[in-house]
C-alpha positions in Angstrom: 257.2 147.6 27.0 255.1 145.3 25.2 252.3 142.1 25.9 252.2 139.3 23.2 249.0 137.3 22.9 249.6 133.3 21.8 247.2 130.0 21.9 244.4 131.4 19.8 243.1 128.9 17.3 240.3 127.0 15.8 238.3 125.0 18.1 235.1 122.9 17.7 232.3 124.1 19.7 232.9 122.5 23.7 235.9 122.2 23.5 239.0 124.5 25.3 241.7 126.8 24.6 244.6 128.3 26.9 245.4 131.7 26.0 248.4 133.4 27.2 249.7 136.8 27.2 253.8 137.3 27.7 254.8 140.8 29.2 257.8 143.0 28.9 257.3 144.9 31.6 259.5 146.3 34.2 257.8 145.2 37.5 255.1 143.3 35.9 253.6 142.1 39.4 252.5 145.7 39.8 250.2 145.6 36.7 246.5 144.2 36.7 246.4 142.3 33.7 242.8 142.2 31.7 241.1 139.8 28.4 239.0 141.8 26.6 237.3 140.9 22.8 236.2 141.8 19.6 233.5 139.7 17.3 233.6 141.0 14.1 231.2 143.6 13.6 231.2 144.3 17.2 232.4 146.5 20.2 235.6 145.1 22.1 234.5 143.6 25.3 235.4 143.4 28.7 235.9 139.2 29.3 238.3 138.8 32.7 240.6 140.8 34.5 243.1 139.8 37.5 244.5 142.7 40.0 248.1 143.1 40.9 247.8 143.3 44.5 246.0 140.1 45.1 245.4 138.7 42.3 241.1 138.5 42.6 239.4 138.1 39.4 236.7 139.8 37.7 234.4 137.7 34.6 232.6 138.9 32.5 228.7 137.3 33.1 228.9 135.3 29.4 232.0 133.7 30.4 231.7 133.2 34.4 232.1 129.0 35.2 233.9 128.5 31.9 236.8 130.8 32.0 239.8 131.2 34.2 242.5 134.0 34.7 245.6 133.4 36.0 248.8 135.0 36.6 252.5 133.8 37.0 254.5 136.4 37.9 257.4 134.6 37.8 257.3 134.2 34.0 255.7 137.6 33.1 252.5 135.7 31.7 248.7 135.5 32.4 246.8 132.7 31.5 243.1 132.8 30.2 241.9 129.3 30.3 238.8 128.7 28.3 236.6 125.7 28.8 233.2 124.9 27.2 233.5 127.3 24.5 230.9 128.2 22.2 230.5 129.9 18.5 229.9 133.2 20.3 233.0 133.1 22.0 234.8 133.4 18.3 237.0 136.8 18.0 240.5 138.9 18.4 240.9 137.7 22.2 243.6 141.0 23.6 245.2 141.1 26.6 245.7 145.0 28.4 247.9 146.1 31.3 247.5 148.9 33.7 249.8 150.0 36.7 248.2 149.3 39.9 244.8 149.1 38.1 241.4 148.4 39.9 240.3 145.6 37.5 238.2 148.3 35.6 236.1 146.3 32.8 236.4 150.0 30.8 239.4 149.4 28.2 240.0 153.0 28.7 241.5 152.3 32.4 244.4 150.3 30.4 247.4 151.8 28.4 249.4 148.6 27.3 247.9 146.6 24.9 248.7 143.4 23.2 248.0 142.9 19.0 245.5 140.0 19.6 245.4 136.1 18.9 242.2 135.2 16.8 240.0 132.6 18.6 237.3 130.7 16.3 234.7 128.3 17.2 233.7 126.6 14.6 232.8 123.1 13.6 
């Protein structure tokens, strides 16, 4: 049982990224899948999560009209898509599961967690 984080990079300030975050999970389509954060320096923070029974989304207010969450159940994978980005938006992007979750924005709510793709925004 495990999530892998991929797409994080260096990125010039407007521009976009696609994160993605690949399950093993039996019955992944029963998981609410969450983004959450960490600047350096900083607490790890709640960005977007998308629930397992009808896939609505939750943002974080800093990243509402510039992110998007997606699932494909299909292949296992969500999708954070990242438009406009900015040098705030530079950090250890993670990706966190929880069966039959709620869409919680407190980490504590999720039990399967990804090892992070680094995101930079930097020109």
């Amino acid at each position: 049982v495990k999530l892998v984080e991929s797409g994080g990079q260096l990125v010039q300030p407007g521009g976009s990224l696609r994160l993605s975050c690949a399950a093993s999970i039996p019955r992944f389509s029963w998981y609410t899948v969450a983004w959450f954060r960490r600047a350096p320096g900083q607490q790890r923070d709640f960005v977007s999560a998308i629930k397992w029974n009808d896939s609505a989304e939750k943002y974080n207010d800093s990243v509402k009209g510039r992110f998007t969450i997606s699932r494909d159940n299909a292949k296992d994978t969500v999708y954070l898509q990242m438009h406009s980005l900015k040098p705030e938006d530079t950090a250890v992007y993670y990706c966190a599961a929880s069966l039959h979750g709620i869409g919680s924005q407190n980490s504590n709510q999720y039990n399967i967690w990804g090892q992070g793709t680094q995101v930079t925004v930097s020109s």
